[in-house]
MARKOL-375836 format. One record per residue: residue in three letters; x, z, y of N, C-alpha, C, O in turn. Coordinates in steps of 0.05 Angstrom, whole numbers, plus 5000, padded with zeros to 4 digits. Layout:
BEGIN
ALAXZYXZYXZYXZY/...
This chain:
BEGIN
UNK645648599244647348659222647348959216647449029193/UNK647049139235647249379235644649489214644949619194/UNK642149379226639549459210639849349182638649489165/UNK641049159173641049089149643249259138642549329115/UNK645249339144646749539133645249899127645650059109/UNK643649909152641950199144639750079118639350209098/UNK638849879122637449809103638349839078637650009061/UNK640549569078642049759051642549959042642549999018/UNK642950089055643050349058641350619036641550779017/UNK639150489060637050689038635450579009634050668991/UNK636350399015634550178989636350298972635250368951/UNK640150368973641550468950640550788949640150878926/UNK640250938966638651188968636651238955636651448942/UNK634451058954632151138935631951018913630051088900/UNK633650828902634350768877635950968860636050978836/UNK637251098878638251348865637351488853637151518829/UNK636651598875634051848871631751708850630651858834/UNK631051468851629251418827630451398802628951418783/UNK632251378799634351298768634251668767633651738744/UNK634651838781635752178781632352288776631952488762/UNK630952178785627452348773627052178755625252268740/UNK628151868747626851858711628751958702627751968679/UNK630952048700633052158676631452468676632852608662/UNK630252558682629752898686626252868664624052758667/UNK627553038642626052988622623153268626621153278613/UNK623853408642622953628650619853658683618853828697/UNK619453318678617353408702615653488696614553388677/UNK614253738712612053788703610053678708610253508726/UNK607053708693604153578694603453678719603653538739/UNK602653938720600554008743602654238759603654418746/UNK603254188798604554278815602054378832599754308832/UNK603454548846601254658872603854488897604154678913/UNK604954348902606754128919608054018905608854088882/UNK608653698923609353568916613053648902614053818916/UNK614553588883615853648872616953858866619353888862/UNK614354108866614454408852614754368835614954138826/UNK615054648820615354738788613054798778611154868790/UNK613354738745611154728730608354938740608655168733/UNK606554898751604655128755602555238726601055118711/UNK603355548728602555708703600855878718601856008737/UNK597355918712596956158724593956068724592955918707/UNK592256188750589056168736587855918753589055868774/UNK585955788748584855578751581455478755579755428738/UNK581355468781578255548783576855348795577855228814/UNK574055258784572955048797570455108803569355278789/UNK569054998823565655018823565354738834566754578846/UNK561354768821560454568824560654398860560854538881/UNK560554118861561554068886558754138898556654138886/UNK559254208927555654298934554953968939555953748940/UNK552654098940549453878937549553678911548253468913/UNK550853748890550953608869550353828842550954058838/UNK549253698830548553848802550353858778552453758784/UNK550353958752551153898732548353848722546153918729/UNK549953648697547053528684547353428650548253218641/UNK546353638637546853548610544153408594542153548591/UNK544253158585542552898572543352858537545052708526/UNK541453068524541952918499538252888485537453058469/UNK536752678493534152788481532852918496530552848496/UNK533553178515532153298536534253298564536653218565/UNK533153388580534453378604534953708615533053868616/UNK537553768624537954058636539754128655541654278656/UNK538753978670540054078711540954308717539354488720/UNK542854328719543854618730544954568762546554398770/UNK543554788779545154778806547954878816549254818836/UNK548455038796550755218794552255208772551555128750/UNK554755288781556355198754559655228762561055068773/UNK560155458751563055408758565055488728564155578707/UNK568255408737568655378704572155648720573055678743/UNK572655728701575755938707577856008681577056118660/UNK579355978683581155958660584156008666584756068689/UNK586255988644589756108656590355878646588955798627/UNK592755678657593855518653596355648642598255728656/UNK596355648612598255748598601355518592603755578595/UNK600455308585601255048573602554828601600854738616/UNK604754778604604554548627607254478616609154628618/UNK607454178603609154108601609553748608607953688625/UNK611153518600610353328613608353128596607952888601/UNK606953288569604753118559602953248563601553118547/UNK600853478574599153568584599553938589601454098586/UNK597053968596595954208604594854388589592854298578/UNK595354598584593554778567592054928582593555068595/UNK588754998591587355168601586555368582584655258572/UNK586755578571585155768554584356008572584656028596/UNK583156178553581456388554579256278585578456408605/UNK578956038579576655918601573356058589572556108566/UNK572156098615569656168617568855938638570155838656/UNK565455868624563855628636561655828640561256018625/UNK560355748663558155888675555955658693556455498712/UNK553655708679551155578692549155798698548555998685/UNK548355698723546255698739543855618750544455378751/UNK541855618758539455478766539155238753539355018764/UNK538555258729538055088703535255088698533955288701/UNK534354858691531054738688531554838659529654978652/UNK533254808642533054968617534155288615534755408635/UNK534155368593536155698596538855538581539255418559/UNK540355598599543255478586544855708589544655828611/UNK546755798566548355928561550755788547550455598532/UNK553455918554555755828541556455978526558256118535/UNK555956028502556756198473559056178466559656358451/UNK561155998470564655988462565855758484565455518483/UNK567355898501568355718520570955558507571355318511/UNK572255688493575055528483576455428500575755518522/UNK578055288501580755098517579354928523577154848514/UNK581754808552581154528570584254498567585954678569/UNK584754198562586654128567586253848581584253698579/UNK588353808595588753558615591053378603592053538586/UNK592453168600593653018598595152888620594852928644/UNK596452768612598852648633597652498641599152428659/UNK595452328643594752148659591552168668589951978669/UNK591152468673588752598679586652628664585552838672/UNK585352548645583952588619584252888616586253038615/UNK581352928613580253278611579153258584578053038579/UNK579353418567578053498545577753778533579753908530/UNK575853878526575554148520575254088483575153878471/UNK575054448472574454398455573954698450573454858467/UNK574054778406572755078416571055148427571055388429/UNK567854988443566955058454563054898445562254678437/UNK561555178454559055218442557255278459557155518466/UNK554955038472553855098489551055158482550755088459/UNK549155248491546155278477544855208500545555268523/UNK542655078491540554998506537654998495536854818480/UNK536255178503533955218499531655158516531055308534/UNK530154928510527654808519525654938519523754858505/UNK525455188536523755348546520855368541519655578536/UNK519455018545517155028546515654918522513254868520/UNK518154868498517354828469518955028451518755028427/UNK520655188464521955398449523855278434524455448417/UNK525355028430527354908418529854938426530354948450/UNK531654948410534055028415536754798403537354738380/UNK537554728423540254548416543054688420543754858437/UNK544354588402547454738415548954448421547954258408/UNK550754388434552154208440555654298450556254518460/UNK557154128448559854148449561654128434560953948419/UNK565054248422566754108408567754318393570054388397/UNK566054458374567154728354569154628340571054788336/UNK569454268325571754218313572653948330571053768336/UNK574853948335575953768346575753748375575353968386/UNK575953538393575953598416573953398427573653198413/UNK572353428452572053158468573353148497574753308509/UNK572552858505573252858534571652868542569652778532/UNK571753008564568853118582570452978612568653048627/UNK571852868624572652738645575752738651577752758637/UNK575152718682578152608689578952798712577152868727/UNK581052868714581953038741582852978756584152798744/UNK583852948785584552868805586053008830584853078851/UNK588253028827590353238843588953198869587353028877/UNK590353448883589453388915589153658931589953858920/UNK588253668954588153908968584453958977583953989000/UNK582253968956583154088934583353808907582953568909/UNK583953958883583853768866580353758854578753948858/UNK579953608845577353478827576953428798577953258784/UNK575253598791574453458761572053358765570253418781/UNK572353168748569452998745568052918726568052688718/UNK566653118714565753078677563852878680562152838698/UNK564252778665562452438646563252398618565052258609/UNK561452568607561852458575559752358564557652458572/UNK559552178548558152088530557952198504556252118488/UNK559552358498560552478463560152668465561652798451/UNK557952848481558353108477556753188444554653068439/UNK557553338429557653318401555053608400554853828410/UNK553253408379550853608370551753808350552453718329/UNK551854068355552954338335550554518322548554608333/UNK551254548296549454598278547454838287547955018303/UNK545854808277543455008285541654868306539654988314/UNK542154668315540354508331537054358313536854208293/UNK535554448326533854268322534253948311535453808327/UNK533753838292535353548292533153388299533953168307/UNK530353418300528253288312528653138335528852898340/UNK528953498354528453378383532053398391532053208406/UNK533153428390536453468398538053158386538453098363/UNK538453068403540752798392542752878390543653088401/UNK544352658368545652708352548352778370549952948363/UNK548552648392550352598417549552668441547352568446/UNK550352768457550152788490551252748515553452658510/UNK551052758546552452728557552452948576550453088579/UNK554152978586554453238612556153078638558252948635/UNK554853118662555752948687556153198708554353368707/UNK558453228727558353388739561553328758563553188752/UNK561053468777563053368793562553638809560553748816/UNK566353708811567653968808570253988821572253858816/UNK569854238845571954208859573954458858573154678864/UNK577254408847578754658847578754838869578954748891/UNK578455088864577755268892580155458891580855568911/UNK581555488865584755608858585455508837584055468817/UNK588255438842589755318864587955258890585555258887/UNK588955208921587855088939589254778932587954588941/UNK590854728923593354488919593554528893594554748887/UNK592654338869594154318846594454018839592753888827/UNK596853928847597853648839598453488810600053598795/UNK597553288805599253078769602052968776602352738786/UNK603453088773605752918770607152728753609252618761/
């Protein structure tokens, strides 16, 4: 009788407390611990080792390196704002440069999307040049994943062909695959 009374107990305890964190209109998206305050500040990822980034639209351009850094300006409980982000590639089978990094934002239920942003890729050994990414509008480029550390993991299919591309050899659409681990924060949690 006794255990069923602690029982009761806490079963009225955390029904509490769950009725007291949905009334609280104020949780934030992204914490560095579990039931911190909104985290505002800079945000850094690199490529996970022994894995590539890899962008597929028509040609193929492997990069070994690759890390992305930005200020988390925006954190409220429908997403994330990343701006003044810089993207950086490395040991690329093509010459890849990032000409306009623009914003990353995250969403409340982990969905990454950038936008603002202008990538160039030049096929070295035919001298062709593609630009790819989201100058108007946005795409999703993946999903993020809280944790110690946290994870992005780009997979898009939509990466968007931007003018001045070749339209021959450059499709109309592309994809970028890459998998990316936060290095600051050491801890950045979805709540």
């Amino acid at each position: 009788m006794k255990h069923l009374k602690i029982l009761g107990l806490l079963v009225m305890t955390a029904a509490s407390l769950m009725a007291f964190a949905g009334s609280s209109s104020a949780a934030p998206v992204l914490t560095t611990s579990a039931g911190g305050t909104d985290y505002t500040g800079e945000i850094q990822a690199t490529l996970e080792k022994g894995t590539s980034s890899t962008f597929k639209a028509g040609i193929e351009d492997t990069c070994t390196e690759s890390t992305t850094n930005g200020t988390a300006n925006t954190n409220n409980t429908t997403h994330i704002v990343w701006t003044t982000v810089t993207f950086i590639f490395g040991g690329c089978s093509q010459h890849t440069l990032v000409i306009t990094s623009g914003s990353v934002t995250i969403d409340d239920s982990g969905q990454v999307f950038f936008s603002s942003t202008r990538i160039r890729i030049i096929i070295t050994s035919l001298g062709i040049t593609c630009y790819y990414g989201a100058e108007t509008g946005s795409v999703k480029i993946g999903t993020f994943t809280g944790g110690t550390p946290a994870k992005l993991d780009v997979n898009t299919t939509t990466l968007q062909r931007e003018s001045g591309s070749n339209t021959f050899f450059c499709a109309s659409a592309g994809t970028w695959t890459g998998s990316y681990v936060v290095t600051t924060p050491s801890t950045l949690l979805l709540t």
